[in-house]
Every structure is written in C-alpha cells, then in structure tokens.
N, C-alpha and C positions, 0 to 999 in steps of 0.2 A: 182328891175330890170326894171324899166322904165315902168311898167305897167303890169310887167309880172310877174306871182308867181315862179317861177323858170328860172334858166338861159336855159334849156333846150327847153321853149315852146319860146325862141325869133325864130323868121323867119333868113332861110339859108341867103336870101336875105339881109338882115340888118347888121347879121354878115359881110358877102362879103364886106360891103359896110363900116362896120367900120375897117376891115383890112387895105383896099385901101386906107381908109384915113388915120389912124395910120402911114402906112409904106410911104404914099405920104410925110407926115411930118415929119415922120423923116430923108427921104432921103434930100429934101430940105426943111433945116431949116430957110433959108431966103424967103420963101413964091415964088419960079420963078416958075418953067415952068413945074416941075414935079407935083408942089404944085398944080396947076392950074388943070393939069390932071387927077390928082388924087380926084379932088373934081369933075368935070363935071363925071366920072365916075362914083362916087358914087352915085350922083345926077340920074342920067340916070339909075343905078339900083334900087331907092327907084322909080322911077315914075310907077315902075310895080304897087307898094300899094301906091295908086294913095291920101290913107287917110294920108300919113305921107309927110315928106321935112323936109330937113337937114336947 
C-alpha cells in the first residue's frame, strides 16, 4: 500500500485526493477542463502533508 502496512492507516487526506482524481478522469477522458480541476484540487489537498506531491 504505498508505504503503508494496511489500507487503513493511509491519511483521509490522500484518499480525498485519489477520489478527485479517479472521478476527474473519468468524467473527462480527453484531459479538458474538469481534468485540470480535478488535479489543482488534489494538489492543493496533498500540500497540507507538505512531505508528499502527486
């Protein structure tokens, strides 16, 4: 799990932020405007744990 011994001890934060992206990409599959949204979103929730970036 990316560095974590169970899926449970990942941070809320992280999850939040791989939903966003998941569902950004699927809504627009040609990379426009939701794509773009949904990534500065995520972005802007990892900078709280200032040690990670997508």
């Amino acid at each position: 799990m990316a560095g974590y011994a169970d899926a449970t001890e990942i941070p809320g934060i992280f999850l939040r932020a791989m939903l966003l992206l998941i569902g950004g990409y699927h809504a627009d599959r040609e990379g426009g405007d939701v794509f773009v949204k949904a990534e500065e979103a995520a972005k802007s929730l990892c900078r709280a744990k200032r040690w990670w970036a997508i």
